[in-house]
Structures are given as structure tokens and as C-alpha cells.
N, C-alpha and C positions, 0 to 999 in steps of 0.2 A: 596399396593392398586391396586386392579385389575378391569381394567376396561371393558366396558361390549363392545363388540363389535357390530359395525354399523350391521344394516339390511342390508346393502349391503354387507358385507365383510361375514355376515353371510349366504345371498344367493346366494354370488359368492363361498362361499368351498361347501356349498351343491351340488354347479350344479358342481365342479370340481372331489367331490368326489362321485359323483354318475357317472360322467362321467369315471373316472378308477375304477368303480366296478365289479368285478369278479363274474362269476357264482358262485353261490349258499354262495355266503355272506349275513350275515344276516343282518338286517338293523341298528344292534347296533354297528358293525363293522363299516359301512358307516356314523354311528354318527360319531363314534369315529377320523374316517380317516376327516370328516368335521372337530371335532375339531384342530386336530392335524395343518390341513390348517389354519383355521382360526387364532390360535396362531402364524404360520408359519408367514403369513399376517401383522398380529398386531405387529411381533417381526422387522419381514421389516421397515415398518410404524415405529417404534420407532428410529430404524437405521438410517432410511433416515433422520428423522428430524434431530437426533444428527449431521450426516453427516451437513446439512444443515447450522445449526448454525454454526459449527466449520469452516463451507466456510463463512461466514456471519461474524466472529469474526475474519479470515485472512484477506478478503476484507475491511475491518475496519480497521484495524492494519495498512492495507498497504495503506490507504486512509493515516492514519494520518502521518504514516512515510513521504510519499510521501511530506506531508501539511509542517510538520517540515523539509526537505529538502526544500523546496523552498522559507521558511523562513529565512532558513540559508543562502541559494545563495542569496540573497535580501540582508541580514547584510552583506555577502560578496564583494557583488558589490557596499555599499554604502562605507562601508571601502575602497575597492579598487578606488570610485571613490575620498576618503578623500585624499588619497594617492598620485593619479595624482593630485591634485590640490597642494598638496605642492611639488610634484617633479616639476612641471612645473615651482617653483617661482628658484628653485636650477641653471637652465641655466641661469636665468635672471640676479642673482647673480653675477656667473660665468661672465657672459656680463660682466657689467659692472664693477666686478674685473680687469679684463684686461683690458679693456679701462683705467681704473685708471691708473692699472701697465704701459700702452703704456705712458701715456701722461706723468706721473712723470719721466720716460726713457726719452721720448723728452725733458724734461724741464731740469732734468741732464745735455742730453747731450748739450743744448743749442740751441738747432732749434726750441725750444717755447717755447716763450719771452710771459709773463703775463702780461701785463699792463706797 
């Protein structure tokens, strides 16, 4: 499918290839050399867009990556916060292990009388 080229695209190769015309070229040469630009033009123009999307579909990609990283550091930080909340109960434990162990040591050795 070939499309028909803007009035501008078509009056900017006229005035480019009239501008590098040579003496004594005849004016079907200077069509020709307009077309040649105008295709030139058009093939840009299609370039660029392609260029364009394919930044437009990186910048996307790296939106969502980015979206899924900070989703994961989220699950990460609520697990790590699950984490601290039971290591923190493990001292308390400890605590009061020992304390046990002291006090059944004292009651052994007989320097704490129960009742």
C-alpha cells in the first residue's frame, strides 16, 4: 500500500531539487530527482516512527519492570518486617529461659527457700 505524499513533503523536494539543479537539466530529470527526495522523506518518516514505538515499547517495559520491582521490595519488606516480629519474641524466650535456669540453680543449691 503506497501512500500519497503530504503537499508539504511534496513542495519541500520540489524546492530542494530545484535548488541542486544543474544547468541545462531538463525538467523531467528535476521531477525525477523531487521524486527520488520525496520517497527519501517518506522512507525517513516511516523510520522515525518505527524508531519511535520501539522507544515507546522500552519506556513501557522498563515502567513495568520498574512497577514489578517495587512490588517485590514491598513483599520483601513485609516478610522481613514478619521476620523481626518473631525474631524479636526468640530474646524474650531466651530471657526468661535463663531466669528459669538461675532460679532452679538457686533452689538446688538452697539459697531459695519457696514458701
Amino acid at each position: 500500500m503506497t501512500q500519497k505524499a503530504s503537499t508539504e513533503v511534496q513542495a519541500e523536494s520540489t524546492r530542494i531539487a530545484n535548488g541542486i539543479k544543474k544547468p541545462g537539466q531538463s525538467r523531467e530529470q528535476t521531477k525525477l530527482i523531487a521524486a527520488g527526495i520525496e520517497k527519501g522523506i517518506a522512507e525517513y518518516k516511516k523510520q522515525h516512527k518505527a524508531k519511535s514505538r520501539q522507544l515507546d515499547k522500552q519506556k513501557k517495559q522498563k515502567i513495568r519492570a520498574n512497577a514489578a520491582a517495587a512490588e517485590q521490595d514491598n513483599n520483601v519488606e513485609i516478610e522481613s518486617e514478619q521476620k523481626q516480629v518473631r525474631s524479636s519474641r526468640l530474646p524474650w524466650a531466651l530471657l526468661a529461659l535463663s531466669w528459669a535456669g538461675f532460679a532452679g540453680y538457686l533452689v538446688q543449691i538452697g539459697v531459695l527457700v519457696i514458701g
